[in-house]
PyMOL CGO cylinders between C-alpha atoms (Angstrom):
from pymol import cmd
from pymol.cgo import CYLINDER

trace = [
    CYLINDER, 0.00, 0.00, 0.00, 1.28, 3.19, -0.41, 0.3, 1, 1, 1, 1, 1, 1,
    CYLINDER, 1.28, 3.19, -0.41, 2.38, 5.74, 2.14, 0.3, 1, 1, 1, 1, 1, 1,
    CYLINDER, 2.38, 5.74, 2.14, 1.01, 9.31, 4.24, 0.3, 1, 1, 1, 1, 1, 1,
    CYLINDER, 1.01, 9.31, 4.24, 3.23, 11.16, 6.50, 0.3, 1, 1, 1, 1, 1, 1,
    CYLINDER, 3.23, 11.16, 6.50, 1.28, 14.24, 8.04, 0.3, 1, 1, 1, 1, 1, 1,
    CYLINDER, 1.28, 14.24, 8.04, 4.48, 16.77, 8.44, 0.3, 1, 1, 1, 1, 1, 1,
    CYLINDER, 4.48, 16.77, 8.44, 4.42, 19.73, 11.71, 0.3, 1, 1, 1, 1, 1, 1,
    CYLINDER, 4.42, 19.73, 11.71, 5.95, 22.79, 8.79, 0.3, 1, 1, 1, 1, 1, 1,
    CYLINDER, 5.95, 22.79, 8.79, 7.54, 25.11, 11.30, 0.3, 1, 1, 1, 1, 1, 1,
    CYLINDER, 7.54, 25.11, 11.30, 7.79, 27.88, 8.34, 0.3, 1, 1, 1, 1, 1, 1,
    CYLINDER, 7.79, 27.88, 8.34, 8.99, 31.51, 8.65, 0.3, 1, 1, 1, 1, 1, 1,
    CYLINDER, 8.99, 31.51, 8.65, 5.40, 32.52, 7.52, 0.3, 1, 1, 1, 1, 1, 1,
    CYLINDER, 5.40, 32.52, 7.52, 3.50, 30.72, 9.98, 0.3, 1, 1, 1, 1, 1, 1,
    CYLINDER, 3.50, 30.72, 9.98, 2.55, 26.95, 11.65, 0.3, 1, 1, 1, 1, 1, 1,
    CYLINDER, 2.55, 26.95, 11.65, 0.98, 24.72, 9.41, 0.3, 1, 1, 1, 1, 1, 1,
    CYLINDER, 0.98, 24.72, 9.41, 0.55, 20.60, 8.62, 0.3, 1, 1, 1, 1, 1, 1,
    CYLINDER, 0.55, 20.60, 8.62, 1.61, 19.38, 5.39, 0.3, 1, 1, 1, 1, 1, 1,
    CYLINDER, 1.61, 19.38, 5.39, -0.80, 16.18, 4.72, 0.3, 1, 1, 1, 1, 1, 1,
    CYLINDER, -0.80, 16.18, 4.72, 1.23, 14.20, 1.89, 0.3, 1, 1, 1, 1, 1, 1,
    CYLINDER, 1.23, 14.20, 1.89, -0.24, 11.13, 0.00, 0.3, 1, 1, 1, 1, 1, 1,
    CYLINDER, -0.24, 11.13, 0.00, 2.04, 8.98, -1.83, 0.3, 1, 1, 1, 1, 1, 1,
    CYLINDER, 2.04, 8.98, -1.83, 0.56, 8.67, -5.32, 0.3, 1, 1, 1, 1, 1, 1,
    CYLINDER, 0.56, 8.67, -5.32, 2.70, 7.92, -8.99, 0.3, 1, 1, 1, 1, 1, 1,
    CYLINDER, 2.70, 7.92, -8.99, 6.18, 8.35, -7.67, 0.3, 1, 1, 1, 1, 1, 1,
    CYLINDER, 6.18, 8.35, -7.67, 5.45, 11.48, -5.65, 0.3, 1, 1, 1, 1, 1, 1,
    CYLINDER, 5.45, 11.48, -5.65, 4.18, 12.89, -2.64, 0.3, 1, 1, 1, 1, 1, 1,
    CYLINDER, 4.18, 12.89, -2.64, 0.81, 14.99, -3.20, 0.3, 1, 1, 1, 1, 1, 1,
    CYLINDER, 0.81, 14.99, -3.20, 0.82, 17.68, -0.67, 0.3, 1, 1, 1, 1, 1, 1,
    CYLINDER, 0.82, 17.68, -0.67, -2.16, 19.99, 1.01, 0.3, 1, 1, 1, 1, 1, 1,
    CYLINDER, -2.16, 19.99, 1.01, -1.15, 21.98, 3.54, 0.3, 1, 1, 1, 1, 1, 1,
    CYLINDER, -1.15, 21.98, 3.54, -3.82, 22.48, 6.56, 0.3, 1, 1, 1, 1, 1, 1,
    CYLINDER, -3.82, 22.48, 6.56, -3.86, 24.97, 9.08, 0.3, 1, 1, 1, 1, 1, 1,
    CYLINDER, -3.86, 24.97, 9.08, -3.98, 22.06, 12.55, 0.3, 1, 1, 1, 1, 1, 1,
    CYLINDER, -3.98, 22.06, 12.55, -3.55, 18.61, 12.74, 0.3, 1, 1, 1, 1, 1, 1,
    CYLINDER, -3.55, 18.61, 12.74, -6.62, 16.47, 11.49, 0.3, 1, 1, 1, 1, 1, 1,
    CYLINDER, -6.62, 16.47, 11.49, -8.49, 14.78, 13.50, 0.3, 1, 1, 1, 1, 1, 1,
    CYLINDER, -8.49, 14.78, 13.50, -11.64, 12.89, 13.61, 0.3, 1, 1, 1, 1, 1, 1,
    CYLINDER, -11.64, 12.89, 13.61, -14.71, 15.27, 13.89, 0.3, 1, 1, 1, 1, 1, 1,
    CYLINDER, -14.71, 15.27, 13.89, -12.43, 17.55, 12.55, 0.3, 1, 1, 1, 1, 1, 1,
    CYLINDER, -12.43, 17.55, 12.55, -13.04, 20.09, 9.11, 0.3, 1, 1, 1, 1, 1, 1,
    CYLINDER, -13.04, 20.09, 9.11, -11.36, 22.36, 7.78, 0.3, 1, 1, 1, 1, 1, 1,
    CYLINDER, -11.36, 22.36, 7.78, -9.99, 24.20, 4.52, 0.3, 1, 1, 1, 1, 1, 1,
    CYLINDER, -9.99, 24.20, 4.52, -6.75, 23.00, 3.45, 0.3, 1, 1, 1, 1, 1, 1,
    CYLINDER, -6.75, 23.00, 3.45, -4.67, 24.34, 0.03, 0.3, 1, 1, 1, 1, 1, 1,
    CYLINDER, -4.67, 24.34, 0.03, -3.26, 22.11, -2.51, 0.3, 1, 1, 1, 1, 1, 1,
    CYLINDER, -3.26, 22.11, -2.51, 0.78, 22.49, -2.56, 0.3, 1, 1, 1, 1, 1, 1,
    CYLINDER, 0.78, 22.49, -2.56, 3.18, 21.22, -5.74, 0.3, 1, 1, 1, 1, 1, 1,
    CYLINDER, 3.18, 21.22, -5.74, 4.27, 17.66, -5.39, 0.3, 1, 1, 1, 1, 1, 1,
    CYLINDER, 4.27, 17.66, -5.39, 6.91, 16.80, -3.07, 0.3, 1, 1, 1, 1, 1, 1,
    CYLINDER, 6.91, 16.80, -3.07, 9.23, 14.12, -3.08, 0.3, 1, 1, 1, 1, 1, 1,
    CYLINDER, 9.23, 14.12, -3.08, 8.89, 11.17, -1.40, 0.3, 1, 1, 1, 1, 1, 1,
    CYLINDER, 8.89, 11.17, -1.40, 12.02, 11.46, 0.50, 0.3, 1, 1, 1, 1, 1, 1,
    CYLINDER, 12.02, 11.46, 0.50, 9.26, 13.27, 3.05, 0.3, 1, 1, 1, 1, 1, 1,
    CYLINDER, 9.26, 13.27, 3.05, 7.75, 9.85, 3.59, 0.3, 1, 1, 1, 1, 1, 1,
    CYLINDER, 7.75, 9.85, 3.59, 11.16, 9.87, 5.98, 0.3, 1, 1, 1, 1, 1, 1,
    CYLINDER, 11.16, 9.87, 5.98, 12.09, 13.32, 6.40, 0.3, 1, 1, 1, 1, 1, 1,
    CYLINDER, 12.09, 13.32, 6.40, 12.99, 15.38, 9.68, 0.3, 1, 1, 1, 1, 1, 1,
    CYLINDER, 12.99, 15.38, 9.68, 14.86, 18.40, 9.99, 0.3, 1, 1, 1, 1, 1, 1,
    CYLINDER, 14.86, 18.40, 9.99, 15.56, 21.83, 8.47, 0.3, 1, 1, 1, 1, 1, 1,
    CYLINDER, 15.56, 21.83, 8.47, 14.41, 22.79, 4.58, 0.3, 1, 1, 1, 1, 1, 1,
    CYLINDER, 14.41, 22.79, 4.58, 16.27, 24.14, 2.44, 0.3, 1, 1, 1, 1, 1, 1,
    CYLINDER, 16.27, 24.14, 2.44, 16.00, 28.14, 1.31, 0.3, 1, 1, 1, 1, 1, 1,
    CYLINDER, 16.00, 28.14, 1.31, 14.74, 28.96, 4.89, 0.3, 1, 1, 1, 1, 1, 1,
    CYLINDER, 14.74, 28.96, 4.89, 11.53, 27.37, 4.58, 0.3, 1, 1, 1, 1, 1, 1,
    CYLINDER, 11.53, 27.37, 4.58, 11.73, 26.38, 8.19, 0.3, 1, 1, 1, 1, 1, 1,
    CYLINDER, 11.73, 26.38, 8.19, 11.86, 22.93, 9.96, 0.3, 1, 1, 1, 1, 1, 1,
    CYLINDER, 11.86, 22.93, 9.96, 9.76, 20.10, 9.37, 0.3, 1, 1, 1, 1, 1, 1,
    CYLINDER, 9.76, 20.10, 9.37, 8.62, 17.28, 12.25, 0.3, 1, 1, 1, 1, 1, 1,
    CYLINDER, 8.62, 17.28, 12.25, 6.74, 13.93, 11.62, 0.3, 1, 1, 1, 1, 1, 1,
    CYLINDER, 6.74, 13.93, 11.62, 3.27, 14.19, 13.47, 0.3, 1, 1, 1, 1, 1, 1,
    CYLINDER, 3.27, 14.19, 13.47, 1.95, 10.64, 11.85, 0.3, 1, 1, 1, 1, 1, 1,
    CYLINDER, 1.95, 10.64, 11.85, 2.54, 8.20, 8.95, 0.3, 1, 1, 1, 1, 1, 1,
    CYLINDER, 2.54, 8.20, 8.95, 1.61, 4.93, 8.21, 0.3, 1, 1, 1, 1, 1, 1,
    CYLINDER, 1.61, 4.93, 8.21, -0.22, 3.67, 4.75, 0.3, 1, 1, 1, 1, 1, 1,
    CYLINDER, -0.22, 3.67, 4.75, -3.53, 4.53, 3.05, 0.3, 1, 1, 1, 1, 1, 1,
    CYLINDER, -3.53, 4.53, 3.05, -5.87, 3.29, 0.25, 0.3, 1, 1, 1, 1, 1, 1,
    CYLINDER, -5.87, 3.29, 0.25, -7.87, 5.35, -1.75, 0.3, 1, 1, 1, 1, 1, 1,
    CYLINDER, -7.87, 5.35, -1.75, -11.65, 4.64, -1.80, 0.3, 1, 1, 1, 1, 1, 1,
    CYLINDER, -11.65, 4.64, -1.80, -12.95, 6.67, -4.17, 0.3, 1, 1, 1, 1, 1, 1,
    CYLINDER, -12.95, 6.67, -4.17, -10.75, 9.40, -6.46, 0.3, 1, 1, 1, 1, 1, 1,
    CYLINDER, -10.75, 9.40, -6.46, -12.37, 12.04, -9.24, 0.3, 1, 1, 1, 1, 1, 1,
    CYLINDER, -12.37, 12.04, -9.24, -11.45, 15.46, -9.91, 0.3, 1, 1, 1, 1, 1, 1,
    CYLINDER, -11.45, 15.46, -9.91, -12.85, 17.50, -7.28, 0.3, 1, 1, 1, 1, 1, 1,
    CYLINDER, -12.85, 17.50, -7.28, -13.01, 14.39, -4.69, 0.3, 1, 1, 1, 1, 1, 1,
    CYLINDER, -13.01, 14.39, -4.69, -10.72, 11.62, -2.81, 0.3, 1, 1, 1, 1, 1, 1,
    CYLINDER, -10.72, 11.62, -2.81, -11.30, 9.53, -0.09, 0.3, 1, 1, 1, 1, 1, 1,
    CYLINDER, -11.30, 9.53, -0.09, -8.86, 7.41, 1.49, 0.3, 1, 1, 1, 1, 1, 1,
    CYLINDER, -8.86, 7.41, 1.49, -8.90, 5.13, 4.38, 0.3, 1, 1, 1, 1, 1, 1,
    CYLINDER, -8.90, 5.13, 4.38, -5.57, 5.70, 7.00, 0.3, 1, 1, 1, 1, 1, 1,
    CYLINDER, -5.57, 5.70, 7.00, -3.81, 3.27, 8.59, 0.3, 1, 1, 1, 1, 1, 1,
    CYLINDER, -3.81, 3.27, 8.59, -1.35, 5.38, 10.77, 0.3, 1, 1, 1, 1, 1, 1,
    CYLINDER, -1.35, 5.38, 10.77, 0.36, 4.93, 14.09, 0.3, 1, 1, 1, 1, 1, 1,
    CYLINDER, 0.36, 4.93, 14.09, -2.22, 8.07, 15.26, 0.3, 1, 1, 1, 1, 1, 1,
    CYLINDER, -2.22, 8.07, 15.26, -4.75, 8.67, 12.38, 0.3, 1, 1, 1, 1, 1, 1,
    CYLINDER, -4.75, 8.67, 12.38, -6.95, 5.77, 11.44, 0.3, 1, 1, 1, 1, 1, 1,
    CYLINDER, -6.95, 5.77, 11.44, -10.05, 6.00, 9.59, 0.3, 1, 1, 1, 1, 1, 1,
    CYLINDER, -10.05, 6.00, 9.59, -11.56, 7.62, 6.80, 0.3, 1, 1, 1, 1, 1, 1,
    CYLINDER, -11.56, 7.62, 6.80, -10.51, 11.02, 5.69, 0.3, 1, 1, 1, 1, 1, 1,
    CYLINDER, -10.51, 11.02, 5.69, -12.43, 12.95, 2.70, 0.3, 1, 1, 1, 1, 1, 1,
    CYLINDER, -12.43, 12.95, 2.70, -10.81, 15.31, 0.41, 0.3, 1, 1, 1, 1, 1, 1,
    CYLINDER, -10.81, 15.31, 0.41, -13.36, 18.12, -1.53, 0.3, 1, 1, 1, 1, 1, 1,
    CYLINDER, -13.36, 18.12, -1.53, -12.47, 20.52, -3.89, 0.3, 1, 1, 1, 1, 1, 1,
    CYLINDER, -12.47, 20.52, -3.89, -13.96, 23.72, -3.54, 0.3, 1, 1, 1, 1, 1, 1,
    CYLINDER, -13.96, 23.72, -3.54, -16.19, 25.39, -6.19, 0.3, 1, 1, 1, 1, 1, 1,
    CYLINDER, -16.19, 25.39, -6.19, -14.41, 27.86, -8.15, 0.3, 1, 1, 1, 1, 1, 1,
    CYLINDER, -14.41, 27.86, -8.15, -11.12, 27.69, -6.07, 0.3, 1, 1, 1, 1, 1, 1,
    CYLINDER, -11.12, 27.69, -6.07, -8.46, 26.00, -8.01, 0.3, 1, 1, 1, 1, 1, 1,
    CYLINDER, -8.46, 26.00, -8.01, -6.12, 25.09, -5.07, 0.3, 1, 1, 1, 1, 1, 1,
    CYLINDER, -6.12, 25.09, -5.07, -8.52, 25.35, -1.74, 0.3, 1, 1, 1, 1, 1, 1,
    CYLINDER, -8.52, 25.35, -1.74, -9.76, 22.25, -0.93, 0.3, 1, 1, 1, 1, 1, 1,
    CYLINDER, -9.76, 22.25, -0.93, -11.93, 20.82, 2.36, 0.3, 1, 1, 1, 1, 1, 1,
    CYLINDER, -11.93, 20.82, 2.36, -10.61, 18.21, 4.31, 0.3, 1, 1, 1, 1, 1, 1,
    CYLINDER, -10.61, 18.21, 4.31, -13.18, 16.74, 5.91, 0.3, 1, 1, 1, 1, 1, 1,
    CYLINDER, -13.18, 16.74, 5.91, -15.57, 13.47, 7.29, 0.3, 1, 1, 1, 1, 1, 1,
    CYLINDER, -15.57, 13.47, 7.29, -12.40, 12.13, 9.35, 0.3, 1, 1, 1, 1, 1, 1,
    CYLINDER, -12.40, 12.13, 9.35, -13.86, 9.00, 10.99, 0.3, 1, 1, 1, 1, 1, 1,
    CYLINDER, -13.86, 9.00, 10.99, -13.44, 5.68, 11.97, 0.3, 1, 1, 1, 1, 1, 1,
    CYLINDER, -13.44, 5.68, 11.97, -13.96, 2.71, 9.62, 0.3, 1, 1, 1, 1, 1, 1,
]
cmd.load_cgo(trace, "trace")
């Protein structure tokens, strides 16, 4: 199966989670504002791919773009996938359960990350 890491982004700008979902070689990356939880919703923004070397990763980033600190990983599978939809069942060593992925309307890179709940 193949991997999530959920990544504590200590960045100049601000705090923020990067949730990363291995998919074709590369990490697919939305950064949200805490760290989910179940019950939990909230708007989250699409980032470029990252590598997978994140799957691993801890410590500093290069170009002062902070620090980086593994909050959870483990190994997903993806229920259902479309363009403006993706669900995906965790399996991590803190986050297990069902976690829904919604593009919003209009918004190119703003997505909702919500319905995070136990299978």
């Amino acid at each position: 199966m193949p991997g999530f890491v959920i990544l504590r982004h200590d960045d100049p700008r601000g705090l923020h989670f990067d949730f990363m979902l291995e998919m074709g070689g590369v990490l697919k990356t939305w950064s949200v504002p805490q760290l989910p939880a179940q019950g939990e919703e909230m708007t989250c923004r699409a980032l470029p791919d990252h590598r997978t070397a994140y799957l691993e990763y801890e410590g500093p980033l290069s170009g002062s773009r902070g620090s980086v600190t593994r909050c959870d990983r483990g190994a997903y599978s993806i229920e259902h996938q479309s363009d403006s939809e993706l669900v995906v069942i965790l399996s991590g060593e803190k986050l297990t359960g069902r976690v829904t992925l919604q593009r919003v309307p209009g918004e190119p890179d703003l997505w909702r990350i919500c319905n995070i709940s136990a299978v």
